[in-house]
C-alpha positions in Angstrom: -9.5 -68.6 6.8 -11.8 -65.7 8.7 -15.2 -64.8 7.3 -14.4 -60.9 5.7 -17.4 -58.6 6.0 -18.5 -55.3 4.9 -19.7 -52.4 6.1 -21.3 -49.4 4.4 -21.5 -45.9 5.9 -25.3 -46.2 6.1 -25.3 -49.2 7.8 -25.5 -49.9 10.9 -22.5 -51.4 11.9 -20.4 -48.4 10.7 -18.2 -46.6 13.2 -20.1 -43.8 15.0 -16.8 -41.9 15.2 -16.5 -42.1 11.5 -20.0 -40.5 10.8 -19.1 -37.3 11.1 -16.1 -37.6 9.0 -16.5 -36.5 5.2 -13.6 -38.1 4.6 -13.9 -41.2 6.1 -14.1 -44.5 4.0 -17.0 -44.9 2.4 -17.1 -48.7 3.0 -14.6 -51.1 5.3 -13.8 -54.0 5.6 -13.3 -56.2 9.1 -12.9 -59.7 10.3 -13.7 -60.1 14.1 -16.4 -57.7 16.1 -16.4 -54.5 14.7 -18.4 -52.7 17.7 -15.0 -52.7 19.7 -14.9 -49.6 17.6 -17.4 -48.2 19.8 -15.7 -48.5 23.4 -13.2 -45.5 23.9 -10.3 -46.4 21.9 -6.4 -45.3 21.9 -4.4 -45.5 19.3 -0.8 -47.2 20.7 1.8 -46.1 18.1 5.2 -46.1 17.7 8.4 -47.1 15.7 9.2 -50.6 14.3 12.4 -51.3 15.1 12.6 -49.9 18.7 14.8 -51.1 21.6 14.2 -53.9 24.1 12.9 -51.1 26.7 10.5 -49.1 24.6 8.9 -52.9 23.6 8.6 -53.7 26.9 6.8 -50.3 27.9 4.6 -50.6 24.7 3.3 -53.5 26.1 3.1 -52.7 29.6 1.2 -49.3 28.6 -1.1 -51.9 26.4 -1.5 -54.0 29.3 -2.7 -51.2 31.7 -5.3 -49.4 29.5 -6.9 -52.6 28.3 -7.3 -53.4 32.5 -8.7 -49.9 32.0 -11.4 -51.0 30.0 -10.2 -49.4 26.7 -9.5 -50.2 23.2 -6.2 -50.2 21.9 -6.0 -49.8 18.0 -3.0 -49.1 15.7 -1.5 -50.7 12.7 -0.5 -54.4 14.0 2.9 -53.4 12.6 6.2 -55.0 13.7 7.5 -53.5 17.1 5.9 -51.4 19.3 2.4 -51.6 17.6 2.4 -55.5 17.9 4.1 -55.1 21.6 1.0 -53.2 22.7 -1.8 -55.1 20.9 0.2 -58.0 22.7 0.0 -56.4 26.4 -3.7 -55.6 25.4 -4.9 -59.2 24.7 -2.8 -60.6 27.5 -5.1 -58.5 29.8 -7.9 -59.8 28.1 -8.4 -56.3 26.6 -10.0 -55.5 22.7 -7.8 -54.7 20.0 -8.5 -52.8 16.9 -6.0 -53.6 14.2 -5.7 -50.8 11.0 -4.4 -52.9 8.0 -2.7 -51.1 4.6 -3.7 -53.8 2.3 -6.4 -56.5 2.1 -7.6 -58.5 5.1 -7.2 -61.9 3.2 -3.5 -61.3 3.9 -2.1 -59.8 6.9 0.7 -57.2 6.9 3.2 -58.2 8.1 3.0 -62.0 8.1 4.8 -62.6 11.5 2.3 -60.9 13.2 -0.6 -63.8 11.5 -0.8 -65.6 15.3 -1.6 -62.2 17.0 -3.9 -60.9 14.4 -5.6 -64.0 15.1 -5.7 -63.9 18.8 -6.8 -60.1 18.3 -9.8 -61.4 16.8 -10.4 -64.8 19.4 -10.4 -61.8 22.5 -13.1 -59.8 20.9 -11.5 -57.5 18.9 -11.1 -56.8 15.6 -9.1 -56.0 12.1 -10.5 -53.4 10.2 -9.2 -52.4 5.8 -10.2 -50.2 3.6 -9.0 -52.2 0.5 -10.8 -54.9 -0.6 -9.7 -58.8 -0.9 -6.6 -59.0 -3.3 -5.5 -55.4 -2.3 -1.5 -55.5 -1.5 0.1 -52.7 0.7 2.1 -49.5 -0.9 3.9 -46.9 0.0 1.0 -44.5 0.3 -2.0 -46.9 1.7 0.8 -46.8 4.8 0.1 -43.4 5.2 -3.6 -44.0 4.4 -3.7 -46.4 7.2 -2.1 -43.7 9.7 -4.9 -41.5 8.8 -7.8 -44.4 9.5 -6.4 -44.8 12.8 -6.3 -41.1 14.2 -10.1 -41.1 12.8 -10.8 -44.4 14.5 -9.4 -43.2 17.9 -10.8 -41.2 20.6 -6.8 -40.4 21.5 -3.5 -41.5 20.2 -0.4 -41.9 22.6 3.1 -42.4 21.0 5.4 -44.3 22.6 8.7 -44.0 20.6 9.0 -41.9 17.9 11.7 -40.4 15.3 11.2 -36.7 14.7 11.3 -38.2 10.2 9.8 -41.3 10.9 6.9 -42.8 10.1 4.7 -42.7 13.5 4.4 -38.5 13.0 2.1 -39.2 10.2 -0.5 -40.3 12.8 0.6 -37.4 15.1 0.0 -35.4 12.0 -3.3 -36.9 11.5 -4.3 -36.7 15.5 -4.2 -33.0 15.1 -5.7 -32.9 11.5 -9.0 -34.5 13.5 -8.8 -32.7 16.9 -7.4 -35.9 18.3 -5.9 -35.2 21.7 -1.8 -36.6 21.6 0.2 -37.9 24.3 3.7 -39.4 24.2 6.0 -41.4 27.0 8.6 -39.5 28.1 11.9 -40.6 30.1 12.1 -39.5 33.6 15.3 -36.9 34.7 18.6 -37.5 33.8 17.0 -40.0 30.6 17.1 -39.5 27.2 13.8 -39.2 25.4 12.6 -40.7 21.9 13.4 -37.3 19.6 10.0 -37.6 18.2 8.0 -37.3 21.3 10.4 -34.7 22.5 9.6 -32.8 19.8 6.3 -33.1 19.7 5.9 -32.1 23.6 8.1 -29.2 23.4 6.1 -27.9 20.2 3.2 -28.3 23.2 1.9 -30.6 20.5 1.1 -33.2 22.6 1.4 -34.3 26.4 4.2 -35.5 28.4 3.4 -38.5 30.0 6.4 -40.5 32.6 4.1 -43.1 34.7 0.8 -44.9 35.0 -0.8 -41.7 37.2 -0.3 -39.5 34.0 -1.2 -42.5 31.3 -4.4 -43.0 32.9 -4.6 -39.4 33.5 -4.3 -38.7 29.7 -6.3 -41.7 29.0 -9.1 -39.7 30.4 -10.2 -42.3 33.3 -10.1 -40.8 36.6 -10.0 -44.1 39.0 -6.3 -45.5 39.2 -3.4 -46.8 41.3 -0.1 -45.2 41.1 3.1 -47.8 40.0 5.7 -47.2 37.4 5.0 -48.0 34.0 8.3 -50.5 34.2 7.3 -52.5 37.5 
């Protein structure tokens, strides 16, 4: 089993994003290396049980922003989360995973191997429940908030306008995070979620790689679809 550490607001180690939080966690807990909290990190959210072609641009959007050079954090949950932490370590990108429960048991237990490779590429999996600690209903929504905290931006992939994922979108704007989500192209049908939350001019519409990367906030890139 991983070596669990701690790490206290006044130490060192603690997230500099978090610092000027009130409400940030007092203390967390991490396995892996906890200063890929310090690179420019976004947040890769969306729904669990998404189609085939929303995993496979979850993954292909983690692929191209870990080539990028940034960290991709969300909640290591089933579907697109895990999709995108996938496409991120593939690339030999960092990943920051949020868990709701204790880190001497990951959430969910299918995604064990990738929390573990998440950890082998330099990245890390960050609690704040101590050893023992089982998820609930609520640390769920606890987590979401970690995560818009921990994030310089989040971008949502695939979203329902009830389900779960708009608690970080509600949480991006709570901070001042800025929030993209992947919208279809003409004549396609978007996720309602991110439809909603672009026509509210909540967050931006973003269709390719040019306005990912755009969003992302790095100015070098080459243009090719998202689905190449």
């Amino acid at each position: 089993m991983w070596e669990i550490q701690s790490c206290q607001r006044s130490d060192e180690c603690y997230p500099k994003i978090l610092r000027d939080i009130k409400t940030a966690p007092d203390i967390l807990y991490y396995v892996g290396d906890i200063s890929a909290c310090e690179n420019i990190v976004i947040a890769v959210v969306g729904k669990r049980n998404a189609t085939e072609r929303y995993l496979k641009i979850a993954r292909r959007i983690g692929e191209i922003l870990a080539r990028q050079g940034f960290t991709i954090l969300n909640g290591l949950a089933a579907g697109v989360d895990a999709y995108a932490s996938e496409g991120a370590v593939e690339a030999n990108g960092r990943v920051v995973a949020v868990m709701p429960g204790g880190l001497d048991e990951v959430y969910p237990k299918s995604n064990q191997k990738l929390a573990e490779k998440i950890v082998q590429a330099g990245g890390c999996l960050i609690s704040e429940y101590p050893n023992g600690s089982r998820p609930q209903k609520y640390t769920f929504v606890r987590r979401d908030r970690i995560q818009a905290m921990l994030s310089n931006k989040v971008f949502i992939v695939d979203a329902e306008k009830n389900g779960g994922t708009m608690h970080t979108a509600e949480y991006a704007a709570k901070y001042a995070k800025p929030l993209g989500c992947f919208v279809e192209g003409t004549g396609m049908k978007s996720p309602a979620g991110n439809r909603l939350l672009v026509d509210s001019r909540k967050a931006s519409a973003v269709q390719d790689t040019e306005s990912l990367i755009e969003f992302a906030g790095q100015p070098d890139y080459a243009q090719m679809s998202l689905f190449v």
